[in-house]
DSSP file (Angstrom, degrees, kcal/mol; ACC not computed):
  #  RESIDUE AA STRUCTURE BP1 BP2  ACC     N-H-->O    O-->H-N    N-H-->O    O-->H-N    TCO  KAPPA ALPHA  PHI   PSI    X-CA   Y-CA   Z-CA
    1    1 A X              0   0    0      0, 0.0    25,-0.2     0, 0.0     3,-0.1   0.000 360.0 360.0 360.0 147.2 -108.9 -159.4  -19.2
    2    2 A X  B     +a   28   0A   0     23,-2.3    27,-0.6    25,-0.5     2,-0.4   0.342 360.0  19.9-157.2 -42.8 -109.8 -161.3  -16.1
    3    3 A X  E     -B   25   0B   0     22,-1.8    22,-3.1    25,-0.2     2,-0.5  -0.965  64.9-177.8-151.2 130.6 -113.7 -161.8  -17.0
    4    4 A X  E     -B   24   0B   0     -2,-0.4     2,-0.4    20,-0.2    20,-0.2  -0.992  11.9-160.6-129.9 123.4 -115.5 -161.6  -20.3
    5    5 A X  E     -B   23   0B   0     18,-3.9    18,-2.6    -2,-0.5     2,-0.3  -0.981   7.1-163.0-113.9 149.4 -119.2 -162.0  -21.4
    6    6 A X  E     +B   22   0B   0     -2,-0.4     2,-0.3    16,-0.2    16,-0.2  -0.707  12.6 174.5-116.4 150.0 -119.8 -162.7  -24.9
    7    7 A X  E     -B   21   0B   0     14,-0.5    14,-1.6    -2,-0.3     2,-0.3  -0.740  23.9-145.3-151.4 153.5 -123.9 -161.9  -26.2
    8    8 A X  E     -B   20   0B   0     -2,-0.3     2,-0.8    12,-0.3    12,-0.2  -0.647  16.4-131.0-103.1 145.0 -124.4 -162.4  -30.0
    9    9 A X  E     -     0   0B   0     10,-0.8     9,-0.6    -2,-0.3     2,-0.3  -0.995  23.9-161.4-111.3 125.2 -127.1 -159.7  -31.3
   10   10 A X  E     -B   17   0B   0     -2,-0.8     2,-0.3    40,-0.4     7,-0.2  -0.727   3.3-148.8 -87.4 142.8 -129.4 -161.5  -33.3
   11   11 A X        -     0   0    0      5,-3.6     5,-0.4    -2,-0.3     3,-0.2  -0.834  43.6 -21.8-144.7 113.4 -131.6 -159.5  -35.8
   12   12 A X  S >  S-     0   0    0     -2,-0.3     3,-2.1     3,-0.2    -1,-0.1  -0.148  89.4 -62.1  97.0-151.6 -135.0 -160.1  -37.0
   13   13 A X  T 3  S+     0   0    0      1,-0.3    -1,-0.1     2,-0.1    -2,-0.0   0.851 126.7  64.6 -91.7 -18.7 -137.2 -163.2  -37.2
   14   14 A X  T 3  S-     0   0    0     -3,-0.2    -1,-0.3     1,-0.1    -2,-0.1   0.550 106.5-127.9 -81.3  15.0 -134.6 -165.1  -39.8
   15   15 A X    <   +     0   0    0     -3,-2.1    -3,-0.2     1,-0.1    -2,-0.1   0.507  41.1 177.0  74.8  -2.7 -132.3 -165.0  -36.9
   16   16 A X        -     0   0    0     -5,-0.4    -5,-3.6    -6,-0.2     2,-0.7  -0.092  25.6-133.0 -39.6 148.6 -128.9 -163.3  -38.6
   17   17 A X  E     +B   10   0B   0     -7,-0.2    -7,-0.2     1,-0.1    -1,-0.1  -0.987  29.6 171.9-112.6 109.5 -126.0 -162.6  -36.5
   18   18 A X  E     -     0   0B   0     -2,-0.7     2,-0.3    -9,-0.6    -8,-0.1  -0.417  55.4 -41.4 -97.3  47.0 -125.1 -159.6  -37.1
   19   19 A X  E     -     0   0B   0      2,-0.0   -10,-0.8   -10,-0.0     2,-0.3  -0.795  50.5-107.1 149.3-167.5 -122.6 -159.1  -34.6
   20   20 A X  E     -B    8   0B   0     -2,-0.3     2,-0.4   -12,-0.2   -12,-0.3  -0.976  16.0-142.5-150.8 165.5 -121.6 -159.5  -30.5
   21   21 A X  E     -B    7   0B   0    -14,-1.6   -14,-0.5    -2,-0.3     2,-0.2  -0.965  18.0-161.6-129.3 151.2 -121.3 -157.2  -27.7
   22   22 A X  E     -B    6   0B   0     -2,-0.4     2,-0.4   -16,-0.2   -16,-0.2  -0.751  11.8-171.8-105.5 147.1 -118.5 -157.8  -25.4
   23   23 A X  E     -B    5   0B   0    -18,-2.6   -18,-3.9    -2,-0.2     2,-0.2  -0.953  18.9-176.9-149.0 126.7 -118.2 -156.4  -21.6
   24   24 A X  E     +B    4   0B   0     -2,-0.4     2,-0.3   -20,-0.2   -20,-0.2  -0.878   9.5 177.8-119.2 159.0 -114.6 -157.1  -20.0
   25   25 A X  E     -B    3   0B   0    -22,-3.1   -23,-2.3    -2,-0.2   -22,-1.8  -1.000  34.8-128.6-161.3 169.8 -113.2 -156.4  -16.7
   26   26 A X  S    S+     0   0    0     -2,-0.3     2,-0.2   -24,-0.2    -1,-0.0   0.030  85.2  90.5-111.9  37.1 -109.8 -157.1  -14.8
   27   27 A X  S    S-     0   0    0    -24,-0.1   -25,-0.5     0, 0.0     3,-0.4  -0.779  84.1-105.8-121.2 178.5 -111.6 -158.8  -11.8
   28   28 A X  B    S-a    2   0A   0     -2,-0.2   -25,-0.2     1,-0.2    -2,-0.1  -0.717  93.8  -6.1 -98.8 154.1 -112.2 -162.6  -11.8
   29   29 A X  S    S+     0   0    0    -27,-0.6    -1,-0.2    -2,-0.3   -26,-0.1   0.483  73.4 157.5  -5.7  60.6 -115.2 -163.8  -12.2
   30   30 A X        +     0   0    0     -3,-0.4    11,-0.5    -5,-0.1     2,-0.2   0.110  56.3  73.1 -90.9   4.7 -116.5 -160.5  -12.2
   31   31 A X        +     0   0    0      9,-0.1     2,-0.3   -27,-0.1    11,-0.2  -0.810  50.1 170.3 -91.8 151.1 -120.0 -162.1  -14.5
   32   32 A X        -     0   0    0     -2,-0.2    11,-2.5     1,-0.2    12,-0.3  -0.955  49.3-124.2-156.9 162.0 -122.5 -164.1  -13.2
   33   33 A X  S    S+     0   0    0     -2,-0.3     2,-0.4     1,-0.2    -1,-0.2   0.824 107.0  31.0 -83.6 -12.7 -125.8 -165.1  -14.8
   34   34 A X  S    S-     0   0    0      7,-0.1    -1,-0.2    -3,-0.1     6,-0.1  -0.943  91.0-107.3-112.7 101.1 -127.3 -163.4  -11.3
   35   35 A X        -     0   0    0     -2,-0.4     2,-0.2    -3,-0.2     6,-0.1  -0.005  40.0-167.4 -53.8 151.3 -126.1 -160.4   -9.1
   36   36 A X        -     0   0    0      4,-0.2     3,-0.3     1,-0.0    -1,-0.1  -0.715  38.5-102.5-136.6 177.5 -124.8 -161.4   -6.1
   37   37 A X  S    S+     0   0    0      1,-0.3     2,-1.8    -2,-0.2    -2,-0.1   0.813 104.7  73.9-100.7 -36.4 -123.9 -159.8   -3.0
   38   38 A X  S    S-     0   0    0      1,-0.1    -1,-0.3     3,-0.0     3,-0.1  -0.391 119.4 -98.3 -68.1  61.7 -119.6 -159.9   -3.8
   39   39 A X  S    S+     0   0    0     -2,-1.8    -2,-0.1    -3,-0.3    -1,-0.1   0.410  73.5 158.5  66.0  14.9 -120.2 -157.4   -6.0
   40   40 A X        -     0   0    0     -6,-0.1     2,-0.3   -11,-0.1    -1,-0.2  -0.149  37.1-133.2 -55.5 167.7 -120.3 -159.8   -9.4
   41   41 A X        -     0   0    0    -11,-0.5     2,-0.4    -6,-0.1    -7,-0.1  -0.919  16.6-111.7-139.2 147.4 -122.2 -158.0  -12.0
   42   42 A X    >   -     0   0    0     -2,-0.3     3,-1.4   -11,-0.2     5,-0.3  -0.810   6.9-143.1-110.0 122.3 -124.8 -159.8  -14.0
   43   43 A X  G >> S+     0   0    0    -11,-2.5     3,-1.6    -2,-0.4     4,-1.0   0.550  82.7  96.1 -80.8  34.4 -124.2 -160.3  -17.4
   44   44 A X  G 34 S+     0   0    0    -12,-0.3    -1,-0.2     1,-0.3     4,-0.2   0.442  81.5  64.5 -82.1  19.0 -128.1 -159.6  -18.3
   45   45 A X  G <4 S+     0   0    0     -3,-1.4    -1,-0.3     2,-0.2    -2,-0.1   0.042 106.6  33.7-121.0  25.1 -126.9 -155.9  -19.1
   46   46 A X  T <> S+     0   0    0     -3,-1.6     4,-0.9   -40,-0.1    -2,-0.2   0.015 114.4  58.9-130.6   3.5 -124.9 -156.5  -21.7
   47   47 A X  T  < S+     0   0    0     -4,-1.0     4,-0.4    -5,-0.3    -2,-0.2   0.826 111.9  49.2 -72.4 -33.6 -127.6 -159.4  -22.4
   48   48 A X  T >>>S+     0   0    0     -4,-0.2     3,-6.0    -5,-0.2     4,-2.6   0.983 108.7  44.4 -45.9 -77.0 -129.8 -156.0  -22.4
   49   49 A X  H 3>5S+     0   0    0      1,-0.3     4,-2.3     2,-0.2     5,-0.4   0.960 113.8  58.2 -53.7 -40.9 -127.7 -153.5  -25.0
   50   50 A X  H 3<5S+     0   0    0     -4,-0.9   -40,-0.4     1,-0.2    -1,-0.3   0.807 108.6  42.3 -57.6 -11.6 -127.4 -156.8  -27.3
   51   51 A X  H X>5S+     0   0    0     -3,-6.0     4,-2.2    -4,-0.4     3,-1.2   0.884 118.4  41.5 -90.0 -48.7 -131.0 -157.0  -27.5
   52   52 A X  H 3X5S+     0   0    0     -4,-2.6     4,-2.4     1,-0.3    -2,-0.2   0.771 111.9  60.8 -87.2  -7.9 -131.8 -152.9  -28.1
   53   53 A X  H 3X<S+     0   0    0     -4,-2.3     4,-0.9    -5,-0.6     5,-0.3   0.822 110.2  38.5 -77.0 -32.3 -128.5 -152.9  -30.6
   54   54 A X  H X>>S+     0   0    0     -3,-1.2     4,-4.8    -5,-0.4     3,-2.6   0.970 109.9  62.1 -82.7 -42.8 -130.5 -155.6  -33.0
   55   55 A X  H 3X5S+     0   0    0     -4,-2.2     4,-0.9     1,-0.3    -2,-0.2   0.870 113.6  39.2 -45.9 -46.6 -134.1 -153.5  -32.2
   56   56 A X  H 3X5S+     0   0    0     -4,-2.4     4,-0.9     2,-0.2    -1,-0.3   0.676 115.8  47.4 -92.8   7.0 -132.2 -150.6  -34.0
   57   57 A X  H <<5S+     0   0    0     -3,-2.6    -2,-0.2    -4,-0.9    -1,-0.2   0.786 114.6  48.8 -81.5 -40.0 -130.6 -152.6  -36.5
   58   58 A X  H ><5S+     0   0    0     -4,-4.8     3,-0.7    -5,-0.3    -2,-0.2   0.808 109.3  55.1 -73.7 -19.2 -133.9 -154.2  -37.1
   59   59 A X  H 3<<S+     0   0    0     -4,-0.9    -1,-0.2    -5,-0.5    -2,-0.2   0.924 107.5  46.2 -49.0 -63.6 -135.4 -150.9  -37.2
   60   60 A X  T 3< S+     0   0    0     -4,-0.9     2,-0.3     2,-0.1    -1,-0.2  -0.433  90.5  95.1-108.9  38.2 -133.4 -149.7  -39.7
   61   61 A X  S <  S-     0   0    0     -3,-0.7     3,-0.1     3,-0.0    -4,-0.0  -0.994  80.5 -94.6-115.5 118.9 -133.3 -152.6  -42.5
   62   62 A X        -     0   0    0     -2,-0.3     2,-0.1     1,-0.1    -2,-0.1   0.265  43.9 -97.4 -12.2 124.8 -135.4 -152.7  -45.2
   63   63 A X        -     0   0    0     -3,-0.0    -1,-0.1     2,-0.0    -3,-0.0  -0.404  38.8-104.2 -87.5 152.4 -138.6 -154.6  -45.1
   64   64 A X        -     0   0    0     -3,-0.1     2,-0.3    -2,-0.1    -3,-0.0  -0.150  32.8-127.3 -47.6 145.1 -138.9 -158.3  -46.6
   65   65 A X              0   0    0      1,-0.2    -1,-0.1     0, 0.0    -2,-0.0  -0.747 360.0 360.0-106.5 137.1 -140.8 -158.3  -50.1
   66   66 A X              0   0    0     -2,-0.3    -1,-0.2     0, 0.0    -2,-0.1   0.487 360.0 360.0 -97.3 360.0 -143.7 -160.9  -49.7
């Protein structure tokens, strides 16, 4: 690999990490926190699927006993 973004999925309001998603690719600094016009890719799409991966984790967890 050549470029990596790391996002943690966080889930629910005590914060657990339950997990990361990774997106690699075999160009160089082929992330960027902004698209840019050489054809970087912006790593707020795998900042995306890490957010809607805890929304269905959180989804699907029991709810907290008050």
């Amino acid at each position: 690999y050549r470029s990596i973004a790391a996002i943690p999925i966080i889930v629910g309001p005590e914060l657990v990490q339950w997990g990361v998603v990774v997106a690699t690719s075999d160009r160089p600094s082929r992330f960027t926190l902004h698209h840019d016009e050489k054809g970087s890719l912006s790593a707020e799409v795998t900042r995306a699927l890490a957010g809607m991966v805890a929304l269905a984790v959180a989804s699907q967890r029991p709810a907290p006993l008050l």
